[in-house]
C-alpha positions as CSV (number, residue, x, y, z in Angstrom):
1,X,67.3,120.0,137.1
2,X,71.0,121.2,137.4
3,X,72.1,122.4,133.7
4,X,76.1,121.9,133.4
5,X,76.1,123.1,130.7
6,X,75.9,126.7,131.7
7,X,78.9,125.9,133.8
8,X,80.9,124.7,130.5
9,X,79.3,128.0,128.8
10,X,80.4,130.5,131.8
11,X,84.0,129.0,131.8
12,X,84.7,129.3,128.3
13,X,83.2,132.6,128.0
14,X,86.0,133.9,130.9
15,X,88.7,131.9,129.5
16,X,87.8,133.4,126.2
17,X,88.0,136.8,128.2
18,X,91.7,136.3,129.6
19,X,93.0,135.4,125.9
20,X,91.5,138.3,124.4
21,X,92.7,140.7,127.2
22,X,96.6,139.0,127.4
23,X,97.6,139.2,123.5
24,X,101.2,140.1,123.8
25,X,100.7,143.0,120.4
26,X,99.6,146.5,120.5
27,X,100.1,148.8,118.1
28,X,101.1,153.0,117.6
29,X,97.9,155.4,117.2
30,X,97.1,155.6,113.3
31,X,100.0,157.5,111.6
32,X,102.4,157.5,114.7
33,X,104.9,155.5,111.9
34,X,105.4,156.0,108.1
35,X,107.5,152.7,106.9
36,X,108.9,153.1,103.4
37,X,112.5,151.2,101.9
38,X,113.4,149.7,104.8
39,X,112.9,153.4,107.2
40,X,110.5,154.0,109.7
41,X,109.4,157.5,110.7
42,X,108.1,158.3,113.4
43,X,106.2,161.6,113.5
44,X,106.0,161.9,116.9
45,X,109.8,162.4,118.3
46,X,111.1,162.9,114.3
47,X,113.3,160.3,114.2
48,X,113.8,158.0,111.7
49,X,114.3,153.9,112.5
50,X,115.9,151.1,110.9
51,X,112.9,148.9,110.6
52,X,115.0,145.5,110.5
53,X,117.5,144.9,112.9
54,X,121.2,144.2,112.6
55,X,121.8,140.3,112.2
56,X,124.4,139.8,114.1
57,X,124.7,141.0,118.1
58,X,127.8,143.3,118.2
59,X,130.2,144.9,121.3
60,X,129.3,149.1,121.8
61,X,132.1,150.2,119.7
62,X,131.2,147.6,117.0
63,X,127.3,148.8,117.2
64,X,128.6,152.7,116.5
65,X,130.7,151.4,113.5
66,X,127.6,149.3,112.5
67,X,125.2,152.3,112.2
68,X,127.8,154.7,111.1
69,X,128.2,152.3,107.7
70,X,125.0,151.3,107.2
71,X,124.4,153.7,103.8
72,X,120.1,152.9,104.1
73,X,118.6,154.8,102.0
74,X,121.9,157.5,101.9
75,X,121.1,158.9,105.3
76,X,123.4,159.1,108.2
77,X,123.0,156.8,110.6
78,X,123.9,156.3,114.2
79,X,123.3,154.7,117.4
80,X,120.5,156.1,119.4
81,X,120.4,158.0,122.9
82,X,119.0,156.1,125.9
83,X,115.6,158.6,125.7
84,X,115.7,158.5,121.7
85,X,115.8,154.5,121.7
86,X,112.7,154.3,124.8
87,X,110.3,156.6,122.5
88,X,109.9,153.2,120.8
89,X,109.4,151.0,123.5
90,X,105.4,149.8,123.9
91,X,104.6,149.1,128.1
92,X,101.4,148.6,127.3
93,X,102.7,144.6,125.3
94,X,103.5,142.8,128.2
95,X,106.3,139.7,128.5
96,X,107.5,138.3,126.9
97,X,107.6,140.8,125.0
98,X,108.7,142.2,122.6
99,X,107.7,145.6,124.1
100,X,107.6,147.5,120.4
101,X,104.8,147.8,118.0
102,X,105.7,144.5,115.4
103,X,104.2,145.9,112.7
104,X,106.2,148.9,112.2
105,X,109.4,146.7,113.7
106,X,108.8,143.0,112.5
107,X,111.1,140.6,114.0
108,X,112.3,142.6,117.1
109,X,113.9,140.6,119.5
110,X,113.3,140.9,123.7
111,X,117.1,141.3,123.7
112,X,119.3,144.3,124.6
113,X,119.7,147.1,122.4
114,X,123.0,149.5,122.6
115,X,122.6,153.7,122.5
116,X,125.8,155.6,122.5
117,X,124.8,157.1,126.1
118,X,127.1,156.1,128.9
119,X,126.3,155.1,132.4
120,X,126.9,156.9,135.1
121,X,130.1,158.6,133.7
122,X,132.1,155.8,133.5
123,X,133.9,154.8,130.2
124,X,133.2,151.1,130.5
125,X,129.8,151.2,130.6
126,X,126.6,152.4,128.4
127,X,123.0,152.0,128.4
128,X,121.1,149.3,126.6
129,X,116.6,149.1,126.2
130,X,115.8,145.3,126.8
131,X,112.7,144.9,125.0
132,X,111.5,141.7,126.5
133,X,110.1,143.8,129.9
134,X,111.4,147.2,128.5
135,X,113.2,148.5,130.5
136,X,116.5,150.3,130.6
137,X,120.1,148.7,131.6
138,X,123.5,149.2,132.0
139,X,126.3,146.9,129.8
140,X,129.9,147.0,129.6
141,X,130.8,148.0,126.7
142,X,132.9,144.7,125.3
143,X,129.1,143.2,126.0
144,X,127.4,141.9,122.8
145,X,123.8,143.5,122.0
146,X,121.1,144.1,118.8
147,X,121.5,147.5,117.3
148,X,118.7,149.1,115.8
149,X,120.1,152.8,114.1
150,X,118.3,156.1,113.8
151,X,119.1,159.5,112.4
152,X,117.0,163.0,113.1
153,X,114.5,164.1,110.9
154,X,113.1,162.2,108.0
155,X,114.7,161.1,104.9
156,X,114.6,160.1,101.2
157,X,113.7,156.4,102.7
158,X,110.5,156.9,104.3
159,X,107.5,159.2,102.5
């Protein structure tokens, strides 16, 4: 007597397999990331995050202006350096993305991200961290990306 129903049972059970494995969210080890008033620390690299990005996409110039206003929590802010900006990227979150732990950045985009290094020496051009795939790219500068500041150390913000 054939059963089909072990066939049904056997399918779901893989399918149930390949959902579990494929979620699209990982998170930091326990206390990589201390988020407090808008801050996140990360006590790993010692930098300190804007947790919500800009809202608006802005040109490279426009980003460094961006951060250099922003006045969070009194620190100094400022655009991040192509390495500073990939110690947040997540490879282990696969696409779409977005290849950053959510909890600690909620509402992250898989866009482009500016830094205030330039690309291979030339003044029109500067890198960017796509965090749909995250990777590394090189804009033009009049491009339009997300900003997400940073400043050294840890501030008032974030305890």
């Amino acid at each position: 007597m054939k059963r089909p129903w072990f066939h049904l049972v056997g399918l779901l059970a893989f399918a149930l397999a390949i959902l579990t494995t494929v979620k699209g969210h990982a998170s930091a080890p326990a206390g990589r990331y201390a988020i407090a008033n808008g801050a996140v620390y990360d006590t790993k690299t010692n930098l300190t995050w804007q947790q919500i990005i800009s809202v608006g996409m802005y040109t490279q110039a426009e980003a460094g202006s961006y951060c250099a206003t922003l006045g969070l929590n009194g620190a100094t802010w400022r655009l991040p350096t192509m390495r500073e900006i990939l110690t947040i990227v997540d490879l282990s979150i696969g696409p779409p993305g977005p290849t950053i732990d959510t909890t600690a950045f909620p509402g992250t985009p898989g866009g482009f991200f500016w830094t205030s290094t330039q690309y291979s020496g030339t003044p029109v051009n500067y890198w960017s961290a796509q965090f749909q795939y995250g990777f590394a790219y090189g804009n033009t500068k009049t491009d339009t990306s997300y900003v997400r500041c940073v400043f050294s150390g840890r501030g008032s913000g974030s305890r």
